[in-house]
C-alpha positions in Angstrom: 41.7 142.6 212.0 40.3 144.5 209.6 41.9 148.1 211.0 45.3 145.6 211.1 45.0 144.9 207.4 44.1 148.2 206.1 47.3 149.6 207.2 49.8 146.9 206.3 51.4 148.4 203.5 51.5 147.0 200.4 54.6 145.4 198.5 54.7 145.4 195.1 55.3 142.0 193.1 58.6 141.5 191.5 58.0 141.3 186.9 58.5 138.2 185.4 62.0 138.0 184.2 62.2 139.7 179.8 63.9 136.4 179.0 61.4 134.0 180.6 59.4 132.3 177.8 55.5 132.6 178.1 53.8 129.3 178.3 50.3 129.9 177.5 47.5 128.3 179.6 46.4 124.6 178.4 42.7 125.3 176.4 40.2 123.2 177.9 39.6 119.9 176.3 36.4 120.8 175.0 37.3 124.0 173.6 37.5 124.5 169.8 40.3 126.8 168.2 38.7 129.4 166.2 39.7 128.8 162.5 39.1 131.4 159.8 36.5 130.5 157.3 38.3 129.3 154.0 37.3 132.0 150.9 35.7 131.0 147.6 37.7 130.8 145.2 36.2 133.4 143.1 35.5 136.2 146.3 37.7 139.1 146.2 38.7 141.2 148.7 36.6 143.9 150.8 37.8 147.2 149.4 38.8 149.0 152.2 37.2 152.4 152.8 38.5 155.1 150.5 39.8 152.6 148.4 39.4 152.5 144.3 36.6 149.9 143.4 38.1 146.7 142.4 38.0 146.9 137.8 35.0 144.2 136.9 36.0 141.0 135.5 36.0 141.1 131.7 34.2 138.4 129.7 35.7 136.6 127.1 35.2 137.9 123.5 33.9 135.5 121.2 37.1 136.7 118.2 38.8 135.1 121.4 39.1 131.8 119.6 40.1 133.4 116.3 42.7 135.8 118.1 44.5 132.9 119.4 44.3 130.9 116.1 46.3 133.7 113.8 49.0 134.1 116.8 50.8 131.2 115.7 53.2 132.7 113.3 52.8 132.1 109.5 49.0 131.7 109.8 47.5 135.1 108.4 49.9 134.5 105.2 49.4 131.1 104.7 45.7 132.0 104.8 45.7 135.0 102.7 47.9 133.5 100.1 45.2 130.6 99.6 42.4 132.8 99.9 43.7 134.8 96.5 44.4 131.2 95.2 41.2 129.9 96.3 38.6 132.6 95.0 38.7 131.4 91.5 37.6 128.0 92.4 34.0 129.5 92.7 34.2 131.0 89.1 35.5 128.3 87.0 32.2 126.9 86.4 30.3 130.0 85.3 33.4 131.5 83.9 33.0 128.4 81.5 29.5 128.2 80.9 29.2 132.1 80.3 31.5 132.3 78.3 30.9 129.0 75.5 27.3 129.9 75.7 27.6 133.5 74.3 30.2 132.6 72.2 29.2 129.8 70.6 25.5 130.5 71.5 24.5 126.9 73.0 24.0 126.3 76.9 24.0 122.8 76.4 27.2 122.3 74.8 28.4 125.5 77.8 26.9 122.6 80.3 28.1 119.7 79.0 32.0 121.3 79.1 31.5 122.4 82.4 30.1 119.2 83.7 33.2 117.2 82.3 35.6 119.4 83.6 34.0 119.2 87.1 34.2 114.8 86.9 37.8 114.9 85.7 39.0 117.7 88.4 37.2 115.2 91.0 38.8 112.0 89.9 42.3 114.0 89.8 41.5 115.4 93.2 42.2 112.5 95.2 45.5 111.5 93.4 47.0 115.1 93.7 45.7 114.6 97.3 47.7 111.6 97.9 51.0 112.9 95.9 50.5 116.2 98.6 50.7 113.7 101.5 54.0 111.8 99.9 56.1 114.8 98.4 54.9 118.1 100.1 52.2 121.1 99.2 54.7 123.0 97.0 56.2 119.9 95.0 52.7 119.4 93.8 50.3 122.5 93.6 53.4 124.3 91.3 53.2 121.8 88.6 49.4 121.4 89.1 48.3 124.9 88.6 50.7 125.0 85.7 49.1 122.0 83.9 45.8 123.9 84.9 46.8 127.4 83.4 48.0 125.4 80.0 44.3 123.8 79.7 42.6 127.2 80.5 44.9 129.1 77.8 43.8 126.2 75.3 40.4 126.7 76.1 40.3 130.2 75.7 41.9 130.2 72.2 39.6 127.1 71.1 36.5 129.2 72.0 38.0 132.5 70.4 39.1 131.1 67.2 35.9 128.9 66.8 37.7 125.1 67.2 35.8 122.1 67.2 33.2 121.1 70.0 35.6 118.7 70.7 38.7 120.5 71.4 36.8 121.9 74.2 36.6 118.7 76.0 39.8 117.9 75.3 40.4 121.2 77.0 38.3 120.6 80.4 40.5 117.8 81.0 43.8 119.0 80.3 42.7 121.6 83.0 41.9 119.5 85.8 44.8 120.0 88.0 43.1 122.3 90.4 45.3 122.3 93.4 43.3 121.6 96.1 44.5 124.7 98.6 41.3 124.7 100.9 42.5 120.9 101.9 46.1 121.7 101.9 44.8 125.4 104.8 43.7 122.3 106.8 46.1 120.4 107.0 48.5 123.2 108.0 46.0 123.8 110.5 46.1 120.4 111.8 50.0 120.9 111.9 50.2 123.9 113.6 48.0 122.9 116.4 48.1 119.2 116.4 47.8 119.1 120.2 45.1 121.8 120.9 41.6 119.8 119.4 40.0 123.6 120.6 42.4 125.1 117.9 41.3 122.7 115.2 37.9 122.9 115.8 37.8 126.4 115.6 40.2 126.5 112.6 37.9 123.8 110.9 35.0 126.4 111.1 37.2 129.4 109.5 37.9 127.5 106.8 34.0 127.0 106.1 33.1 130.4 106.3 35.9 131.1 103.8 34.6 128.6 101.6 31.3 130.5 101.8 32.7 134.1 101.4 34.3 132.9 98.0 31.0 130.8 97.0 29.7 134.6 97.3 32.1 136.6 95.6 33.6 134.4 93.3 30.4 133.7 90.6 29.5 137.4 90.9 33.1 138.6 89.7 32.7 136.1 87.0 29.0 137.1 86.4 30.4 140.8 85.9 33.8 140.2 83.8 32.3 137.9 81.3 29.4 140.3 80.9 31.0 143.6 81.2 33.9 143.0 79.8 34.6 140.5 77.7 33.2 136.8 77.5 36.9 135.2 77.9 37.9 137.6 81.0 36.3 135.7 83.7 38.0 132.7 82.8 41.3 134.2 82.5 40.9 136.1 85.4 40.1 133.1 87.3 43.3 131.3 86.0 45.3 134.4 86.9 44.3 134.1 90.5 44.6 130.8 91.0 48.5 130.6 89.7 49.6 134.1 91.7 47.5 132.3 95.1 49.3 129.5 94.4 52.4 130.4 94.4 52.3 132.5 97.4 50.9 129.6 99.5 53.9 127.6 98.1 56.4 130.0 98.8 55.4 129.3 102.4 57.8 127.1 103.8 57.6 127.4 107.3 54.3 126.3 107.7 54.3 123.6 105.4 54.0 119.7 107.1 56.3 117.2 106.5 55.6 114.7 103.8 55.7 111.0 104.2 57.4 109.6 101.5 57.2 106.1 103.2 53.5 106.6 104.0 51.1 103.5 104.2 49.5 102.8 100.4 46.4 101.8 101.9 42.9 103.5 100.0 41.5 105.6 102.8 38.3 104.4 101.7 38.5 100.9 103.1 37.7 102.8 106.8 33.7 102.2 107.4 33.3 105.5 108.8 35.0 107.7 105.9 32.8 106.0 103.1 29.7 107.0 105.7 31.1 111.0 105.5 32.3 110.9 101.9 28.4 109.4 100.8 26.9 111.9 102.9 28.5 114.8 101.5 27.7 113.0 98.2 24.2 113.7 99.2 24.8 117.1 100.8 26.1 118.4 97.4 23.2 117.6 95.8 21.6 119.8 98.0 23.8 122.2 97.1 23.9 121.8 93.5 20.0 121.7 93.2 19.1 124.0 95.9 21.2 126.7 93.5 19.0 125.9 90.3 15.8 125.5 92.0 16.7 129.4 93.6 17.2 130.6 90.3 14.2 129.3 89.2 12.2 130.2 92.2 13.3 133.9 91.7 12.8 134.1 88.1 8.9 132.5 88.5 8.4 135.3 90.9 9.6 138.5 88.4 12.8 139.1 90.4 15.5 137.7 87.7 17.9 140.3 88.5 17.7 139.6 92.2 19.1 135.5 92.2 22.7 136.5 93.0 21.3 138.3 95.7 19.2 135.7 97.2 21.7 133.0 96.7 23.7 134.9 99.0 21.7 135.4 101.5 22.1 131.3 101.7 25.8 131.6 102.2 25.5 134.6 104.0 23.8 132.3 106.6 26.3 129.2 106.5 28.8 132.2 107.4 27.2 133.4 110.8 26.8 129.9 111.8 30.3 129.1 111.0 31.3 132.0 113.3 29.1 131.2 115.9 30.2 127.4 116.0 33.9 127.8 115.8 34.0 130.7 118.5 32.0 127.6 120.8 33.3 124.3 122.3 32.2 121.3 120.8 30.3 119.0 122.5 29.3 115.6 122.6 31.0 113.0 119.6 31.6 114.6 116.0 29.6 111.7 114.9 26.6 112.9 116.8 27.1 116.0 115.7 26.9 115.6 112.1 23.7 113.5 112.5 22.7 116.2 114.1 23.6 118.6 111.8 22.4 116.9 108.8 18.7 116.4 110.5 18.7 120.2 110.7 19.7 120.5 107.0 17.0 118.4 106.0 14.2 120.1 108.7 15.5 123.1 107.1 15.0 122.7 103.6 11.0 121.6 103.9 10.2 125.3 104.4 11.1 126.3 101.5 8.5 124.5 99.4 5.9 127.2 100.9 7.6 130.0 99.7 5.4 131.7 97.1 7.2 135.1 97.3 10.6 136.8 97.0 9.9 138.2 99.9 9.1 134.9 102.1 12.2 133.4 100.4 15.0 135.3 101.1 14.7 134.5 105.3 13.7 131.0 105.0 17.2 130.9 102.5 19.0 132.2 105.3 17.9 130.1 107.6 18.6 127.2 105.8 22.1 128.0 105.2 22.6 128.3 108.8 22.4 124.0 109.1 25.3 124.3 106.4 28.5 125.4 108.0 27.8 123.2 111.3 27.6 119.7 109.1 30.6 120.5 106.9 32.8 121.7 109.9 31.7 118.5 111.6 32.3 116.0 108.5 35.7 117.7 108.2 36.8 116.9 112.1 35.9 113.4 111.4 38.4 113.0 108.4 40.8 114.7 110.3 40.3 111.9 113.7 39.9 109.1 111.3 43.2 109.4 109.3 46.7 109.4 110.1 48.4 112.7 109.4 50.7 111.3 106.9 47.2 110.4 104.8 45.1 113.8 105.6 45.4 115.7 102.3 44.2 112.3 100.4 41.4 112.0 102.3 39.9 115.3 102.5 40.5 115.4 98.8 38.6 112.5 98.6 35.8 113.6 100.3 35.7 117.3 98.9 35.2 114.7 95.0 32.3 113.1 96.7 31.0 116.8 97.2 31.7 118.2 93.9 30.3 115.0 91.9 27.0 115.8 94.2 26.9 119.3 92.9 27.2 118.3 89.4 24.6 115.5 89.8 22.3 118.0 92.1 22.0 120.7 89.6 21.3 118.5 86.6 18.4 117.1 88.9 17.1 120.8 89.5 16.9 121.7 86.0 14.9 118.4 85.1 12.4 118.9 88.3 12.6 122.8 87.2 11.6 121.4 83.6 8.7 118.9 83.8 7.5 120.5 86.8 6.5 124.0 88.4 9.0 126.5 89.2 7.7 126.6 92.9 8.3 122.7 93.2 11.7 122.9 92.5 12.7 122.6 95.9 11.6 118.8 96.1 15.2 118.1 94.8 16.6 119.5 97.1 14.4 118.0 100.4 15.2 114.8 98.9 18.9 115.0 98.6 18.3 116.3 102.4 16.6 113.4 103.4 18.9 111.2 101.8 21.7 112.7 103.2 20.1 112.0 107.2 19.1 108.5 106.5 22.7 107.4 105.3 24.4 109.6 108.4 21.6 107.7 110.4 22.2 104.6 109.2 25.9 104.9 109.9 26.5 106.2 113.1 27.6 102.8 115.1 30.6 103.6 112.3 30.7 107.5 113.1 30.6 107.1 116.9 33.3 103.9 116.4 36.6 104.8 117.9 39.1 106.2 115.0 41.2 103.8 113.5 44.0 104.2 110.7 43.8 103.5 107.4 44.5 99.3 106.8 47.9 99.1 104.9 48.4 97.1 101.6 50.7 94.5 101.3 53.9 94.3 100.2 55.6 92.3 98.1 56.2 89.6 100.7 52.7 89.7 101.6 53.9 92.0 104.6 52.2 95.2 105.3 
């Protein structure tokens, strides 16, 4: 059989037919098809060999932020118009007080000027405020800064020509319409980027460290022109600047909100958690206010008199960083929070400065303490901007920015008495104080801070209809 087989020849088996579809064998029922593991979504591919290495991922700059802020167009003139118009701000008060005390040779009649001028610019503040939110930015900064300029010029000639004392008061009021352009940046920012709260917040901390950098410049220009030049130059200067800034912000059209000539009349006070931010900054500028006399002091006790511009700006020097820092970062947790927060750091920060018995051991712990500045006015800022409508914004920051002012004014006539009955070194009790003042009424008010927003209530009209 075997010999039989082996010499059968063998026939070939006829192909399967080209066209004949190939049905595939049925798997086995437990068999398992082979599915490719999914990739994460941040693997990249294997380089093949010889290939280019794949570029590494860049990390996000922290001007990031800032980059994408000045990209909306209209931004970097709007803000470089009010930063010429805003400067001066910073040297009306020593402009003022330099020049009445060399001229007429008495600091307290130069302090008494000033300090009326500063009350009357803070009550007008809140009514230019509200005619900004009903009429629009250029409508009312124009003829504000011109009543302003008139009241400088009177007050220049007054002091030149040897007036009355009190022509000059008559003076510091006629020259209280200060246009409030720092108020009227925000609320273009709030405009511009009314539905990106990452753009605000970071837009809310530019505008801080502006306000810093002119709190730094502006008293040393005015230091230097009414010393090296002439005692009426700073104040002129300072009137120059504000009337040129001011009209290039109002030539600005583009960027400019809408008024609301039919806005509610309600006071923007009459919302709990706005009188909570408007008393602490009350507080928080006495901080300011006495923190700057008790420095000057502080200085002066230690032989460095030259050296308290200097130091002072090592205080805003710190706010600045911080500002940059906490604009370039997202916010987190509630803006309430954060400003207790913020104000608890203020006040922590201030205590070390009552060890200080050195120029040298001064100058970091001023720094430091400026750093707690920037984050609680950014903060107190975001909360006006949540808790009122946009057709009331300019009113209330206005408002608020009065509460600050009138703190300043009250904080340095605090420092000079504490500076006067007591050491030189203690002067910095004021200013702990006003810190701790400032935390208790945030403290006590944050149910109201942490509240959800509400808008302003409306008055009445005439048929008892809101």
């Amino acid at each position: 059989m075997i010999l039989f087989l082996a010499s059968r020849p063998v026939v070939p088996r006829p192909s399967r037919p080209a066209s004949r579809p190939v049905v595939p064998r049925p798997s086995r029922p437990d068999s398992r098809p082979v599915l490719p593991r999914p990739s994460r979504p941040d693997s990249r591919p294997a380089s093949r060999p010889g290939a280019a290495p794949a570029p590494p991922r860049r990390r996000r700059s922290p001007l990031a932020p800032y980059r994408l802020l000045f990209a909306a167009p209209g931004a970097l003139a709007f803000t470089l118009a009010a930063l010429v118009g805003r400067l001066p701000g910073s040297m009306l008060g020593v402009s003022t007080v330099l020049m009445i005390a060399t001229v007429r040779d008495s600091y307290a009649l130069a302090g008494a000027v000033s300090a009326a001028g500063v009350a009357v610019t803070a009550l007008a503040g809140p009514l230019l405020g509200r005619l900004v939110d009903r009429y629009g930015q250029a409508r009312v900064a124009v003829p504000a800064v011109l009543v302003f300029v008139a009241g400088a010029t009177a007050m220049v000639l007054c002091v030149h020509f040897g007036a009355p004392a009190w022509t000059l008061f008559c003076c510091a009021a006629g020259s209280s319409g200060v246009p409030a352009l720092g108020a009227m940046t925000r609320a273009r920012w709030a405009a511009l980027h009314r539905d990106d709260p990452a753009a605000r917040h970071t837009a809310a901390s530019f505008e801080q460290v502006v306000d810093e950098v002119c709190f730094m410049a502006g008293p040393a220009l005015a230091m230097a022109l009414c010393t090296a030049v002439l005692p009426e130059a700073g104040l002129v200067t300072a009137a120059a600047l504000l009337l040129t800034g001011t009209l290039l912000f109002a030539a600005q059209r583009r960027t400019e909100p809408a008024p609301e000539p039919h806005a509610a009349r309600g006071r923007v006070l009459l919302t709990p958690a706005l009188r909570v931010v408007l008393l602490t900054f009350l507080a928080t500028g006495a901080v300011f206010g006495s923190m700057e006399v008790a420095t000057v002091a502080a200085v002066g006790s230690y032989g460095g008199s030259t050296a308290s511009s200097a130091v002072l700006a090592l205080q805003a020097a710190g706010s600045c960083a911080a500002g940059l820092v906490f604009g370039a970062l997202p916010p987190r947790g509630t803006a309430g929070g954060r400003l207790v927060a913020g104000v608890a750091a203020m006040a922590l920060a201030v205590l070390p400065l009552l060890t200080a018995h050195s120029l040298a051991a001064l100058a970091p712990l001023l720094f430091l303490a400026g750093m707690a500045t920037a984050p609680t006015m950014i903060t107190g800022m975001t909360l006006v901007h949540r808790l009122l409508p946009a057709a009331r914004l300019n009113e209330g920051m206005t408002t608020v920015y009065a509460g600050l002012l009138i703190g300043i004014s009250t904080g340095a006539a605090l420092g000079g008495w504490t500076v006067d009955h007591l050491a030189p070194t203690s002067a910095y009790l004021t200013p702990a104080l006003a810190a701790a003042l400032a935390f208790a009424i945030a403290w006590s008010g944050r149910r109201c801070l942490r509240a959800s927003p509400r808008s302003v209530p409306q008055a009445p009209g005439p048929e008892g209809r809101p």
